[in-house]
N, C-alpha and C positions, 0 to 999 in steps of 0.2 A: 759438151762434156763438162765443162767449169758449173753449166747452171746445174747439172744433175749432181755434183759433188756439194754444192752450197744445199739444194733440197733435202740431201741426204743426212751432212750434218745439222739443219734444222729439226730434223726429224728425231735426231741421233740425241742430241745434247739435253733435251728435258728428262730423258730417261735416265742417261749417264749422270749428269748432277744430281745426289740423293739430298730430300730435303735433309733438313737438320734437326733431331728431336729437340726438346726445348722444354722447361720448368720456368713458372712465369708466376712468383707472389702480387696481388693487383690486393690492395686492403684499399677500403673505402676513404679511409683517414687515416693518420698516424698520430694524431693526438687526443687523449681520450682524458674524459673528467672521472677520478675513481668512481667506480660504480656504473660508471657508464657504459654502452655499448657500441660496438658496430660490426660490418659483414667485411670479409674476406673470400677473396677467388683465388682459388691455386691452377691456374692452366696449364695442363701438359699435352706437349705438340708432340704426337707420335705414339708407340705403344708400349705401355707400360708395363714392365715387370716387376712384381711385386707390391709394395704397398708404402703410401708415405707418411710420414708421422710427424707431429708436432710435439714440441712439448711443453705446457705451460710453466710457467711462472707465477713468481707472489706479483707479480704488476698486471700481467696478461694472464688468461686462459684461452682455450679452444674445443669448441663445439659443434662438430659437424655436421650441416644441416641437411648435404645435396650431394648428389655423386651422377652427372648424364655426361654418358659420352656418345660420340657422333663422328664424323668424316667431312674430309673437301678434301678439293683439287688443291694440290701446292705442288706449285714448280712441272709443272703437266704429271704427276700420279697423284693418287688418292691418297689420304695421309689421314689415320686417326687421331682422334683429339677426348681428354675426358677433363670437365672443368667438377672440381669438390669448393663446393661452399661451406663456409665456415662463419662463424658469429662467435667474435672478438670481444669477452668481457673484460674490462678495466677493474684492477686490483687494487693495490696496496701504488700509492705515489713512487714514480721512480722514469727511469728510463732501461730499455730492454732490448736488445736485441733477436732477430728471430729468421734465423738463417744463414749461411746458404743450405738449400736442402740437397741430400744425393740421393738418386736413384736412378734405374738400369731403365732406359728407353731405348727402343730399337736397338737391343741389344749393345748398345753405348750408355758407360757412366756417367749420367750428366747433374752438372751443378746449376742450382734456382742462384736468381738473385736473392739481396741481404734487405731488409725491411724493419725499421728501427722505430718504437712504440714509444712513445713518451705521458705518462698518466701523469696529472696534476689533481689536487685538490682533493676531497672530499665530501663523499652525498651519502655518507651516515646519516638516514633519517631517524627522529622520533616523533612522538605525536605532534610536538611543537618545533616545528623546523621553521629557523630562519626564512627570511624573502629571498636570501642570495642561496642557501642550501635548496630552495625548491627550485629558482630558476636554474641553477646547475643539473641539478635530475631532468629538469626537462630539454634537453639536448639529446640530437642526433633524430636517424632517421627514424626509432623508435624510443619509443621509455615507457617504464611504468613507476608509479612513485606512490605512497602508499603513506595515509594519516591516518590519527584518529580522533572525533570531533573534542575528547576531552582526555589528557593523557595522563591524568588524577583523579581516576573518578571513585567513586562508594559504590562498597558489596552492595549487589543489588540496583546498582543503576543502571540505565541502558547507555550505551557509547553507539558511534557508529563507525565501523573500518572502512574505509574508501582507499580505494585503488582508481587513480589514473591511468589508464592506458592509451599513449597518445599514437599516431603514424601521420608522419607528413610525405608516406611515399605509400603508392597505389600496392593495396593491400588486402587481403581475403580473409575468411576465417579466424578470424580472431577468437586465440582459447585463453581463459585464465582459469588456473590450478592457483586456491586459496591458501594459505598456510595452514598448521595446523595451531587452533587458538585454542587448545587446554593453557592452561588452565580457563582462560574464560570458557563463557558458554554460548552456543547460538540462543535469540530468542525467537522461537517457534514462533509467537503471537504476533510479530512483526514482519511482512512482508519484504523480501528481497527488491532492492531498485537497481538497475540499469538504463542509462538514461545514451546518449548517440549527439556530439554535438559539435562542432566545428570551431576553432580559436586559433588567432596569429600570436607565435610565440616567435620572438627574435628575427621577427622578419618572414619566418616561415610560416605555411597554412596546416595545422596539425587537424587529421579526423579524431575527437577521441571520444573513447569510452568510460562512462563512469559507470563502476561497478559499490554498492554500499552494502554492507549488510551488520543486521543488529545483534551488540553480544551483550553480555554481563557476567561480573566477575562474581563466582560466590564464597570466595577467601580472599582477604588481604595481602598485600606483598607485592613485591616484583615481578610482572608478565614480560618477558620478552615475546614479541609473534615476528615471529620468519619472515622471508620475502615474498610474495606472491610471484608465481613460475608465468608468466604471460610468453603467446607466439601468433604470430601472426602466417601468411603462406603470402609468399611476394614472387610475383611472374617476371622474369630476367629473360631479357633476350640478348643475344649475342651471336653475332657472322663470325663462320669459321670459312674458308676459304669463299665457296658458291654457297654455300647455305646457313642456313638462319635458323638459329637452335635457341628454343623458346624454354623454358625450366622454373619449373615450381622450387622454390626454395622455402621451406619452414627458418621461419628465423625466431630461435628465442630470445626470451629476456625477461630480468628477475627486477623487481620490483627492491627497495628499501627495508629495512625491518625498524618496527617499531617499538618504542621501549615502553611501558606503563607502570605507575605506582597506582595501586587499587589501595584505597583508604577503609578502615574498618567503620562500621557506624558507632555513633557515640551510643555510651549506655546510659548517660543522662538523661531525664526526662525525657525519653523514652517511653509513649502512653499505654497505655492497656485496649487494647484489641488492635497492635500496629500489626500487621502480617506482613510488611518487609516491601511494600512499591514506594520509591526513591522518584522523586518529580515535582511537576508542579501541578497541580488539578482544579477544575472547583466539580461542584455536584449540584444536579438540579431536581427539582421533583415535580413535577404536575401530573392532573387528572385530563384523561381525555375526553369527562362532560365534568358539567361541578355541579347539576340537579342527578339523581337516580332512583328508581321506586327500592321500597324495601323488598329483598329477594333478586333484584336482581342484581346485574355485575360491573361493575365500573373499573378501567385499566387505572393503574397511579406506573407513572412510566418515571426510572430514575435514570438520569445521565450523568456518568462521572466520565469528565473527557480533559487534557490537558498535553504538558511536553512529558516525556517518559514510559516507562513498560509498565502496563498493569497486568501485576499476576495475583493470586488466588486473593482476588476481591468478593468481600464480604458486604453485602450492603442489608444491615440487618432494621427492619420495622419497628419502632416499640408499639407494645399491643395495645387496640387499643378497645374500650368495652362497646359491644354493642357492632362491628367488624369482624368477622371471619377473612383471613389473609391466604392466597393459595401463591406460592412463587412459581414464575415462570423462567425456560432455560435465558441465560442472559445471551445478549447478541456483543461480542466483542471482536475487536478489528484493531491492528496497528500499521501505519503506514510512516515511511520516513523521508518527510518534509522539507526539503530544505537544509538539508545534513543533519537534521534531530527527529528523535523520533516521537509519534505522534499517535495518542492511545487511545480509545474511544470506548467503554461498556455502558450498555445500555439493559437493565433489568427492569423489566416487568413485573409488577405482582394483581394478581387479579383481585378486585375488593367483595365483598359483599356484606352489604348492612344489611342485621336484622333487624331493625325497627326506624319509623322515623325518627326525625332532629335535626341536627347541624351535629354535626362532627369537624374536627379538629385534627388530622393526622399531623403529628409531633415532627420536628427536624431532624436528619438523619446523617448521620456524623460518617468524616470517613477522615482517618487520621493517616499519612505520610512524611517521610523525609524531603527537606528541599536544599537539594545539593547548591543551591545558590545561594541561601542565606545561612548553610551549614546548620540546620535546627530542624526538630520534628515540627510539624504544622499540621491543621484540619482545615475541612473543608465542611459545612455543613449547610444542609436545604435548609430554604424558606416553608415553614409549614403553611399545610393545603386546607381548603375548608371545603367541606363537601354537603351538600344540604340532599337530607332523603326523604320522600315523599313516601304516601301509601301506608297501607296497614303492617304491623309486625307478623313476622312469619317463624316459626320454629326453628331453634340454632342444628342447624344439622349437624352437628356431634352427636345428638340425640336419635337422626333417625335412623331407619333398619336400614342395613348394610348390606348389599349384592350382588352381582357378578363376577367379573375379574380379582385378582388380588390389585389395589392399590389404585380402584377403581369405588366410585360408592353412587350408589341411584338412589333419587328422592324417592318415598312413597308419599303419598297422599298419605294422611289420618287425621281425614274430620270424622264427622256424624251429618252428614247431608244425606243419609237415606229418609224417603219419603214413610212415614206411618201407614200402618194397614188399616184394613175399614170393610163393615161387611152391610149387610140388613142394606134396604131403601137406599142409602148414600154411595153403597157401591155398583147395586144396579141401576139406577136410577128410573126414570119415567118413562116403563115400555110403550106408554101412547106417544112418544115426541114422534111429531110428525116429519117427514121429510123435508119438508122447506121450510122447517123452522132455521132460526140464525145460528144453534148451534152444529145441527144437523150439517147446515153450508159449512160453518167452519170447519167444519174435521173435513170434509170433502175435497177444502181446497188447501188444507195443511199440507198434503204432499204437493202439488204442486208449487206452493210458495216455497214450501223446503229445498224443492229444485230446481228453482229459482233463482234463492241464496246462494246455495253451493254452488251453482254455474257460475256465478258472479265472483264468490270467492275464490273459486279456482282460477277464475280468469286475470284477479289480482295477484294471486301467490306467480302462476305464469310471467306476468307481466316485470312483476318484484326482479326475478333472478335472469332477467334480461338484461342487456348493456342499457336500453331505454330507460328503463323502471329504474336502474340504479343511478342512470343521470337525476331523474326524477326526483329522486329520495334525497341525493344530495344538496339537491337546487333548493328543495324546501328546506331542508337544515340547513343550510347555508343561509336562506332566507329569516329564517327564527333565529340563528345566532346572530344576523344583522340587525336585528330588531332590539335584542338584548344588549349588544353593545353599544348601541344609540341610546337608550333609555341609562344604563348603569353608567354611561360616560356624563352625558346630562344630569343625573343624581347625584354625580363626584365619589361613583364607587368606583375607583380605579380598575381596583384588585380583580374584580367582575366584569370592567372594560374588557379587561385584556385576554381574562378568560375568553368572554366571550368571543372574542376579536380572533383571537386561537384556535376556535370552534368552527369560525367562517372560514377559515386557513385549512381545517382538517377538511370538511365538507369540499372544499372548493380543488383542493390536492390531493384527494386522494389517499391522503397520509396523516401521521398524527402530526400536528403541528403546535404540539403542546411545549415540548421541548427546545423547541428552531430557537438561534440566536438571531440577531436580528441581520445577522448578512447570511446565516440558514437559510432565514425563512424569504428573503432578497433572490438567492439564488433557485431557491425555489420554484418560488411564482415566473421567475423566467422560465426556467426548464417546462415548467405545466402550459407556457404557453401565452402569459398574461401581459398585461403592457408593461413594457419596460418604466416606463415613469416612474406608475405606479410600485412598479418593483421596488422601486429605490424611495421611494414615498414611505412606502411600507414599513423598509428600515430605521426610515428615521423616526415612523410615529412608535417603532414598537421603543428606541432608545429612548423618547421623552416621556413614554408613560411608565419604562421602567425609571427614572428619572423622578418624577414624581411619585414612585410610591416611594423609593429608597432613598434619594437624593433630596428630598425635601424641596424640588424645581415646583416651579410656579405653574399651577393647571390653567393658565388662560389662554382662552381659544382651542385649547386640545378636544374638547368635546364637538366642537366645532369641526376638527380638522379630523375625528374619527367618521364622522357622521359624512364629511365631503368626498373621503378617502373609500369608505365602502359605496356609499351610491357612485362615483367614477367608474371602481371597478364592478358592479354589477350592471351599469350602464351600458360598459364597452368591453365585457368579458364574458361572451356569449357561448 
């Protein structure tokens, strides 16, 4: 009987004891750097009626990120449970209190514990933020912190805004929402970076993101830009009584704002044809042959590349007599290097000389601001010499115009028709005999004509093969090597290099008229060549520009061109 009473109140007493509901503030930290952030759980043991509320303060706010509720065993019954996550921004310096909370659980009014916020300091960024204001931004389990490469810059220059987004806790999807930066502007022609990289800050191992993108201001004055809104999604798990409740939490957080003074450009000296790109540039010019027959067409490729945005660039030809000029679309690219941004246009104009000579195409000016030395500057080619072979042909202004509109087809207009003829000279000798030698001739004129043509066609076939274009190129490459052994030997530099440029195009695939000399370094790697040589390459193209411009000593250099193309045509098959 005693053991069936002790059974029974075992049996009796987990029922009869009801758990106890329960409100439970759990904050990750309680001391925050203004500006800073961190995550807050509110756990309630049991069932909740109604709804709980927070209220911010100038120190604290509150932003709810999560709301899962779930069940366990407590106390032998089943007992609900709902955990709200929250992300705790740090305000205005102070200390704050933040509770107790009341609300109705299981039908019982129950009170949270009290949880006491203490914010210090200040992470007011601007463009130029102290070492101590950026290592305070970067605290806690997230941050994002927010520059920009120049916090003074000229209407018209390019800047670049970066956002830091760091996490040193396992973390998913990461969003940033950008401010809105009117008054500047986005620069279209410059590509957005996003880079992913890993750094120990304060002990801790942070994954972080760098986000850049390119603006310009087109009025002077004061820009404020906003903070950038970054989130992340962080998987949290946590045991409620028997089970293990897993919960995606969005956690946000806002980034710095940045202040800016945009500087107006001076109207002094100020040149005539400035169209308004702020940087630093130079401009190159070459041809991609430096011989061409008259009539036909030779490229002159210009490169203006530097730090900066280039917008509506004007790269204008002066005319020159004796040259017909056709412009081609320009190829332009901006990319941002290294937290600057980095501008590239390349225009083509197509040549064609009507007559032989030596021509002379003139230097060609491109004038800019240079926010570094606060003054307008230029940049201007080295003029090109172009030598034309072959007879003069008619300036096509002159001839008849046809097809399309903005379209124009050559016609022929010589006098190469043959004269008429009658009597004796047009019929000639009806006795010629069959096996005479003219007789044979005309007999076997069709034949040899089809001959030729098989042969020709077998060459044009041959031509627009990957074979035939190896072919073409091996020989050109071969005749530019030939040219810059002879012109380096004669002390024509200028013709060196051309030519040496020539073996670079043939040999790449590409114009290599332009390459600087870690261009044309990196190049010759990519295509496949010897590394040595690659780097050979660079230094001969720097000492023969060296000796045209720099007044450097050419000894041995004819030497060292001559050793540098048989190496690589030796061992670059």
């Amino acid at each position: 009987m005693r053991r069936f009473v002790l059974l029974l109140l075992v049996l009796l007493v987990p029922s009869l004891a009801q758990a106890r509901g329960s409100i439970e503030l759990k904050p990750a930290k309680t001391t925050l750097v203004a500006g800073g952030q961190t995550s807050m759980e509110i756990l309630v043991t049991g069932e909740l009626e109604g709804s709980l509320e927070l209220e911010s303060s100038p120190q604290v706010r509150f932003v709810q990120t999560s709301q899962v509720g779930g069940s366990g065993m407590v106390r032998g019954r089943v007992q609900a449970s709902t955990s709200f996550g929250f992300r705790v921004i740090a305000g205005e310096p102070g200390t704050v209190k933040i509770g107790p909370l009341r609300a109705m659980v299981d039908g019982r009014m129950i009170r949270s514990n009290q949880v006491e916020f203490t914010v210090t300091g200040s992470s007011k960024g601007s463009g130029k933020s102290s070492s101590k204001g950026q290592s305070d931004a970067r605290t806690g389990d997230v941050y994002a912190f927010a520059t920009v490469s120049d916090p003074t810059p000229y209407v018209g220059q390019a800047i670049v805004w970066h956002v830091e987004q760091g996490m040193a806790i396992r973390a998913r999807n990461p969003q940033l929402r950008v401010p809105a930066f009117a008054p500047l502007v986005l620069d279209p022609s410059v590509e957005d970076s996003t880079e992913e990289r890993l750094q120990v800050l304060d002990g801790r191992r942070y994954t972080i993101f760098d986000s850049r993108v390119a603006l310009f201001a087109v009025e002077p004055g004061t820009v404020h830009l906003g903070p950038a809104t970054a989130s992340v999604d962080v998987v949290r798990s946590r045991r409620t009584g028997m089970m293990d409740l897993r919960m995606s939490e969005a956690m946000p957080f806002d980034s710095n704002a940045v202040e800016l003074t945009v500087r107006p450009l001076p109207r002094e000296g100020r040149p005539e044809g400035f169209t308004g790109s702020v940087g630093r540039y130079r401009l190159v010019a070459a041809l991609d042959s430096p011989t061409v027959e008259a009539g036909a067409t030779v490229t002159l490729e210009l490169r203006l590349a530097g730090e900066g945005s280039l917008r509506n660039v004007q790269l204008v030809l002066p005319p020159v007599d004796g040259l017909k000029v056709y412009d081609e679309d320009p190829d332009q690219r901006g990319l941002i290097i290294d937290g600057a941004v980095q501008s590239q246009v390349i225009a083509r104009k197509t040549l064609v000389p009507l007559k032989p000579g030596e021509f002379t195409i003139p230097p060609i000016e491109f004038s800019f601001f240079n926010p570094k030395s606060s003054r307008y500057e230029r940049t201007k080619s080295r003029p090109v010499q172009l030598v034309v072979t072959g007879d003069a042909v008619v300036d096509p202004a002159v001839l008849a115009r046809s097809g399309s509109a903005g379209k124009s087809q050559v016609e022929v207009l010589g006098s190469d028709i043959l004269p008429l003829h009658d009597g004796d000279r047009m019929l000639g000798d009806a006795r010629r005999r069959i096996g005479s030698p003219l007789v044979l001739g005309l007999l076997l004129l069709p034949i040899l004509g089809f001959v030729g043509l098989f042969s020709l066609s077998t060459r044009e076939r041959m031509a627009g093969t990957d074979a035939g274009r190896e072919r073409r190129r091996r020989k050109d490459a071969k005749g530019a090597a030939g040219e810059a052994r002879r012109a380096a030997r004669g002390g024509d530099w200028e013709a060196a290099e051309t030519s040496l440029r020539h073996f670079l195009s043939a040999r790449l695939s590409r114009s290599g008229a332009a390459l600087s000399s870690g261009d044309a370094e990196a190049a010759l790697r990519e295509a496949g060549g010897p590394i040595d040589a690659a780097s050979a390459l660079a230094t001969l193209l720097e000492r023969i520009e060296g000796v045209r411009y720099g007044g450097a000593s050419p000894s041995g250099l004819a030497d060292a061109i001559a050793d540098w193309i048989g190496d690589v045509e030796g061992r670059w098959s």
